[in-house]
MDAnalysis code that builds the backbone (N, CA, C; Angstrom):
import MDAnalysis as mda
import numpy as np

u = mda.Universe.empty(342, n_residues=114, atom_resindex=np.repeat(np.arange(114), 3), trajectory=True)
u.add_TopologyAttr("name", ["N", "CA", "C"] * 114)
u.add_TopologyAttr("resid", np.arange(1, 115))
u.add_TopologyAttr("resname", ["UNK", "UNK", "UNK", "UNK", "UNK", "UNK", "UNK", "UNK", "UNK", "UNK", "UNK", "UNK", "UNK", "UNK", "UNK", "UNK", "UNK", "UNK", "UNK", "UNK", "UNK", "UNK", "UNK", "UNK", "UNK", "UNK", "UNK", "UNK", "UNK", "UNK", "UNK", "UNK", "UNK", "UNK", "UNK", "UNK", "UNK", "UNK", "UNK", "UNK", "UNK", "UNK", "UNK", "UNK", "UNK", "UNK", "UNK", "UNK", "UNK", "UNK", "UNK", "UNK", "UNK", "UNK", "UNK", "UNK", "UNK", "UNK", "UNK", "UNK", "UNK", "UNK", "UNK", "UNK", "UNK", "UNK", "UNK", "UNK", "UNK", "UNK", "UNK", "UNK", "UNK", "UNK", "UNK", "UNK", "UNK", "UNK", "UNK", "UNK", "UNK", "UNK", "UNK", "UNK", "UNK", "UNK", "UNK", "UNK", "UNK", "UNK", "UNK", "UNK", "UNK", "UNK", "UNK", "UNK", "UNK", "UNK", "UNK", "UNK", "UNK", "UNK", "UNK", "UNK", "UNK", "UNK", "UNK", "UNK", "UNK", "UNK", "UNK", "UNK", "UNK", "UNK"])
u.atoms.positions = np.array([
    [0.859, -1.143, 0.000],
    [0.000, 0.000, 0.000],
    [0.919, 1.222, 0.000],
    [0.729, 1.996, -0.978],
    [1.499, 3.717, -0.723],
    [1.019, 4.783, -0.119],
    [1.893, 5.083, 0.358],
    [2.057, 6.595, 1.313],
    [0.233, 6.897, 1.144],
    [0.245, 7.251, -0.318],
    [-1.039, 7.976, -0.860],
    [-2.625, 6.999, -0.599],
    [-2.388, 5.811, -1.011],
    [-3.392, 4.675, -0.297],
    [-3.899, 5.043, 1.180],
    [-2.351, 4.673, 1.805],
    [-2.609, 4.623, 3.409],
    [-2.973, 5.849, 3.996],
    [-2.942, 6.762, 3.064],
    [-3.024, 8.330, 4.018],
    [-4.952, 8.234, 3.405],
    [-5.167, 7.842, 2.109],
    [-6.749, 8.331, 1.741],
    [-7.613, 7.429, 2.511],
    [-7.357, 6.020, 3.061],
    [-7.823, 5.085, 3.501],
    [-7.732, 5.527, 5.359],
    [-6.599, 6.400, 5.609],
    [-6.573, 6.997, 6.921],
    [-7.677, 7.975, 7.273],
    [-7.743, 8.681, 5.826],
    [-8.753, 9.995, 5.890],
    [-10.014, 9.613, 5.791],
    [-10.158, 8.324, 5.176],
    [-11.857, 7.897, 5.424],
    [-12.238, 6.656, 6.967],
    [-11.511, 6.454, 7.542],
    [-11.650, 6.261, 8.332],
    [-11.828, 7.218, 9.629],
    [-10.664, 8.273, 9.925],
    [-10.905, 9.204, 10.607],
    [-12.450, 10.108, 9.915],
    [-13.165, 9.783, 8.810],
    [-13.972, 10.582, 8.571],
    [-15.500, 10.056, 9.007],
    [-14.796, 8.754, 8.982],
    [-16.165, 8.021, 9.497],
    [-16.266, 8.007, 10.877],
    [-14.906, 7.862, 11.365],
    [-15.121, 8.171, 13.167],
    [-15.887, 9.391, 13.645],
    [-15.360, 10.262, 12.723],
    [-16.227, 11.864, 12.933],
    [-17.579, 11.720, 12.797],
    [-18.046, 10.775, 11.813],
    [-19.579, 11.040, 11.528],
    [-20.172, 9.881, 12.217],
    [-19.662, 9.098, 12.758],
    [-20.002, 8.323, 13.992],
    [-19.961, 8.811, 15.401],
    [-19.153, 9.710, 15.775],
    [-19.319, 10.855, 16.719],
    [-19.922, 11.980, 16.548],
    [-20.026, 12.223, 15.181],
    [-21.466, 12.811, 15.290],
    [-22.692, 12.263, 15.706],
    [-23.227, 11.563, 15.060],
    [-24.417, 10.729, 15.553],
    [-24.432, 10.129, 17.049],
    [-23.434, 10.086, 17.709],
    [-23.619, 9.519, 19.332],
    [-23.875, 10.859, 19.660],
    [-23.329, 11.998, 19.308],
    [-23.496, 13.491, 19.702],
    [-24.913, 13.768, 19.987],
    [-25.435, 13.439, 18.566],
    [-26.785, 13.941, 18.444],
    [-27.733, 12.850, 19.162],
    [-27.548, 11.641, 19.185],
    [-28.243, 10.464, 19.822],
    [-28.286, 11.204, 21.704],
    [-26.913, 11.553, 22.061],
    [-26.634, 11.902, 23.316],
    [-27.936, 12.907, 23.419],
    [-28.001, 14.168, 22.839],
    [-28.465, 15.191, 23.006],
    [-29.763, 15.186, 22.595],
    [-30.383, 14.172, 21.914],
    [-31.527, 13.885, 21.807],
    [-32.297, 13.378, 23.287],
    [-31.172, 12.433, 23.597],
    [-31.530, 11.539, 24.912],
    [-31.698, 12.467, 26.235],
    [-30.583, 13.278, 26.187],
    [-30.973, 13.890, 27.125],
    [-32.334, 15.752, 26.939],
    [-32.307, 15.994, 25.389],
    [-33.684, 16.988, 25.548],
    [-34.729, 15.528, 25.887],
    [-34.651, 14.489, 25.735],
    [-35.934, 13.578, 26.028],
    [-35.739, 13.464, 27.840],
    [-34.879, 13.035, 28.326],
    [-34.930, 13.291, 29.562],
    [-35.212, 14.897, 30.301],
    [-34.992, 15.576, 29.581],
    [-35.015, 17.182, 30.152],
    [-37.009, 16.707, 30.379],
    [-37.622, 16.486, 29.116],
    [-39.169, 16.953, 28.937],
    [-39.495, 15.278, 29.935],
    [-39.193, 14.346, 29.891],
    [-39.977, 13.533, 30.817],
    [-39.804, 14.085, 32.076],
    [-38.664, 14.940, 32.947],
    [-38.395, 15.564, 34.176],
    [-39.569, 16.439, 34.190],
    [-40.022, 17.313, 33.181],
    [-40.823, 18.653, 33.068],
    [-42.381, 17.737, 33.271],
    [-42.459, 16.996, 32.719],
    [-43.659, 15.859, 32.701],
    [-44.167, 15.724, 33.902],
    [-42.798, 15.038, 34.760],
    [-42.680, 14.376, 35.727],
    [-43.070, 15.360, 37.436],
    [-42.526, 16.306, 37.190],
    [-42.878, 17.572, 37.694],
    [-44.056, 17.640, 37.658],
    [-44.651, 18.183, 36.312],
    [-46.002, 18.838, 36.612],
    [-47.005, 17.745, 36.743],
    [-46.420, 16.192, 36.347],
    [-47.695, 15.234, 37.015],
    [-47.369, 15.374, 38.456],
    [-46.141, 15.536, 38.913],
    [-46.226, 15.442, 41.024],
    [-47.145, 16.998, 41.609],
    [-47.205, 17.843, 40.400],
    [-47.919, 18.993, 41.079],
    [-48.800, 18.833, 41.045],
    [-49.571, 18.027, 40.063],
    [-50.780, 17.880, 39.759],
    [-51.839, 16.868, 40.923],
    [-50.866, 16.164, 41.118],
    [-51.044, 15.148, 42.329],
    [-51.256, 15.466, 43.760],
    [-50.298, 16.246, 44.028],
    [-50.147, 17.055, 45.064],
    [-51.300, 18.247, 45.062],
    [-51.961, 18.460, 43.920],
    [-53.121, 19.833, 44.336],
    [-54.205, 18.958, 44.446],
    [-54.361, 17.398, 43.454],
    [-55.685, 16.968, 44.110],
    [-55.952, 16.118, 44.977],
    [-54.353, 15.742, 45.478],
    [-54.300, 15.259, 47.156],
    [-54.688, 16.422, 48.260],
    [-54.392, 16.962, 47.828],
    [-54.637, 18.598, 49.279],
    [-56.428, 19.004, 48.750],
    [-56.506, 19.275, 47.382],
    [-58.388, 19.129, 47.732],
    [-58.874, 17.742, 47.877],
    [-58.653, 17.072, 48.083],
    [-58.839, 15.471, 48.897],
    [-59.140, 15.903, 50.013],
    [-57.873, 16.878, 50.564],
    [-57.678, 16.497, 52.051],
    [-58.835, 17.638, 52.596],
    [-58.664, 18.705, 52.153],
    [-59.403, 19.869, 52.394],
    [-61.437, 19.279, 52.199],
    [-61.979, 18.676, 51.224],
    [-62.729, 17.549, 50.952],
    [-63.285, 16.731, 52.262],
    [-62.652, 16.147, 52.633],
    [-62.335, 15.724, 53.747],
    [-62.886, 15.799, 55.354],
    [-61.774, 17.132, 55.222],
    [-62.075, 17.752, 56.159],
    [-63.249, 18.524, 56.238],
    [-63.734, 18.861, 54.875],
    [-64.904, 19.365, 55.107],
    [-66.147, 18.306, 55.564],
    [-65.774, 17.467, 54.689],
    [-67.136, 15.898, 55.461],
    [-66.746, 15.693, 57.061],
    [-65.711, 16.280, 57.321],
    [-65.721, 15.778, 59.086],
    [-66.173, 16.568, 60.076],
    [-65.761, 17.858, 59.469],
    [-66.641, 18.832, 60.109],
    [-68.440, 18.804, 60.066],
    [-68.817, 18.736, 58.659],
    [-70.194, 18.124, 58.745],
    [-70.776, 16.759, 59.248],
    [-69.980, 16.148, 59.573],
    [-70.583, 14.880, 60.411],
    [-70.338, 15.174, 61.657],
    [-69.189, 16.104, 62.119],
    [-69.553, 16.780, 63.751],
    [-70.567, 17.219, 64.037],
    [-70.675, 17.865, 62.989],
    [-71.935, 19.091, 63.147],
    [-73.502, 18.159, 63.699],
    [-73.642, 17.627, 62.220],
    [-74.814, 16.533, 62.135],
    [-74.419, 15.595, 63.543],
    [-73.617, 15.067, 64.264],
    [-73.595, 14.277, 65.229],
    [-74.024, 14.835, 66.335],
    [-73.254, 16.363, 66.660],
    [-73.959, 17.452, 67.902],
    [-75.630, 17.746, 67.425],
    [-76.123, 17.481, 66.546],
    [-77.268, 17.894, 66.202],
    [-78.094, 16.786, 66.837],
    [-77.752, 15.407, 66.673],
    [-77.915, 14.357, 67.140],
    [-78.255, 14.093, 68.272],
    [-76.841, 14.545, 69.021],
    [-77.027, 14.424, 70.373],
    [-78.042, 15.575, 71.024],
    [-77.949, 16.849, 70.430],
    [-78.968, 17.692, 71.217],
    [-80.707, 17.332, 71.070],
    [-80.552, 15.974, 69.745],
    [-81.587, 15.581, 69.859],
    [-82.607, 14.525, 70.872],
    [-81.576, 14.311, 70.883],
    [-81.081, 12.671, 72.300],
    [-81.799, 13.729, 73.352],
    [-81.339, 14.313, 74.083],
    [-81.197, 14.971, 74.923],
    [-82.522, 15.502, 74.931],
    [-83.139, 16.390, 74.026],
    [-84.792, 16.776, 73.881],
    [-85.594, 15.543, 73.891],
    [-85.157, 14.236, 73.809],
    [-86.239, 13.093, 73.422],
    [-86.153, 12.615, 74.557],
    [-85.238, 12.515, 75.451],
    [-84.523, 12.234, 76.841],
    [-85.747, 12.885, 77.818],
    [-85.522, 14.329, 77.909],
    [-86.222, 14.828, 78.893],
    [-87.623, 15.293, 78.333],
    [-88.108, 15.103, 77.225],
    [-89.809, 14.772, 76.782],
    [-90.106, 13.324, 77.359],
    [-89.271, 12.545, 77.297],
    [-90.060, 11.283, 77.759],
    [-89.843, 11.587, 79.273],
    [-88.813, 11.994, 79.581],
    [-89.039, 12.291, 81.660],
    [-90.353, 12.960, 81.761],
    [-90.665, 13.940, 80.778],
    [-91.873, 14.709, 80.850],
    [-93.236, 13.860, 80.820],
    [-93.110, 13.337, 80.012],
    [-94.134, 12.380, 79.694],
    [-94.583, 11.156, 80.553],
    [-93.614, 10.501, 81.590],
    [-93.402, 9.747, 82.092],
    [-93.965, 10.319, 83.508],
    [-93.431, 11.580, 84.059],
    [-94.048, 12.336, 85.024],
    [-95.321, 12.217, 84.696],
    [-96.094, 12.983, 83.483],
    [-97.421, 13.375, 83.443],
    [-98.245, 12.233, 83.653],
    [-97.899, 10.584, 82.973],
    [-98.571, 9.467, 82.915],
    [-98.332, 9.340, 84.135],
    [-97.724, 9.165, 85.380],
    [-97.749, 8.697, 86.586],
    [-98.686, 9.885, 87.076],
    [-98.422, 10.794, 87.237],
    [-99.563, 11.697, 87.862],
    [-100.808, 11.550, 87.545],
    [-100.806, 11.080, 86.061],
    [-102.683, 10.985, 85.949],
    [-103.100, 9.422, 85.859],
    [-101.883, 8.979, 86.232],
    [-102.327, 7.288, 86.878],
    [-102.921, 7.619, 88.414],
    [-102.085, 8.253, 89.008],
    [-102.118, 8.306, 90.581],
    [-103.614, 9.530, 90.792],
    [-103.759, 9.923, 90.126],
    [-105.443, 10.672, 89.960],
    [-106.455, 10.291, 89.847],
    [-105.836, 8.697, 88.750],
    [-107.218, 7.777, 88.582],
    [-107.313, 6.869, 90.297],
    [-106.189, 6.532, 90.315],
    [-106.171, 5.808, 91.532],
    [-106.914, 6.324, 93.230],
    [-106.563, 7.480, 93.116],
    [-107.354, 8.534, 93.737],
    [-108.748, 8.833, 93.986],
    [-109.249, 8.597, 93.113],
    [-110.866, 9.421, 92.692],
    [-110.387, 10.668, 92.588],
    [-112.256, 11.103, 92.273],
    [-111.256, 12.289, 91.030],
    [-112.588, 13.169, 92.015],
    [-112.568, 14.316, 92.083],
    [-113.340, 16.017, 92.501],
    [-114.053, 15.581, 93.469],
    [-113.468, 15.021, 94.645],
    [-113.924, 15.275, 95.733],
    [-115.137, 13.775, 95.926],
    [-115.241, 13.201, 95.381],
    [-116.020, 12.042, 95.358],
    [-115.482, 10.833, 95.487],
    [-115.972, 10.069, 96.130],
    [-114.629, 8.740, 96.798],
    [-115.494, 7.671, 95.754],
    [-114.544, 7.235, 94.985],
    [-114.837, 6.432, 93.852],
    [-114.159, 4.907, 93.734],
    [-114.444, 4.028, 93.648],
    [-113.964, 2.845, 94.041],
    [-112.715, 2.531, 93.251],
    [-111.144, 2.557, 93.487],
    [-109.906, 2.656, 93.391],
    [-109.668, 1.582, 92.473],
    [-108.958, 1.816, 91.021],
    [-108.038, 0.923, 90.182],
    [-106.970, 0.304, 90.366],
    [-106.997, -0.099, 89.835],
    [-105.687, -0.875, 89.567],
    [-105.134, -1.093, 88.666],
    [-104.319, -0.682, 88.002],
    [-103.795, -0.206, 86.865],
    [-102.789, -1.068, 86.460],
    [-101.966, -1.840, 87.522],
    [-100.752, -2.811, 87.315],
    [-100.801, -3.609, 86.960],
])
């Protein structure tokens, strides 16, 4: 092989190394603008996540507060049904113990109710 062979056969080899380092260049820099935009992706799906985890939570909290609410409503109902039946329970013994009694002054022959 001469000088002139080995030097043109040098120059297409070093030319192909170049355009093979080109292409890893551009492969590289492809790879990483593709990693740049899956990061940007990746981001705004965790923000996205994160705002409808917090109205989840806010959500939430709003149903717990309304089932406090509705539960104290509950109980203040308890409590009115509680002392209507003490009420009620008074009034039926008193107008048991009236029948048992006789009634306006007239002695009337006594029940028994039990």
């Amino acid at each position: 092989m001469t000088t002139r062979e080995h030097r043109s056969k040098h120059d297409r080899e070093i030319a192909e190394i170049w355009t093979l380092m080109g292409k890893l260049a551009k492969g590289t820099l492809a790879a990483q603008d593709e990693t740049r935009e899956l990061r940007v992706e990746l981001r705004l799906g965790l923000r996205e996540l994160r705002l409808e985890m917090h109205k989840m939570q806010v959500e939430m909290r709003k149903m717990q507060d309304e089932a406090r609410q509705e539960m104290s409503e509950i109980r203040t109902s308890i409590r009115e049904l509680t002392a209507a039946q003490k009420r009620t329970e008074a009034t039926l013994k008193a107008f048991i113990e009236s029948i048992r009694r006789g009634g306006n002054g007239h002695t009337k022959r006594k029940i028994d109710l039990q």
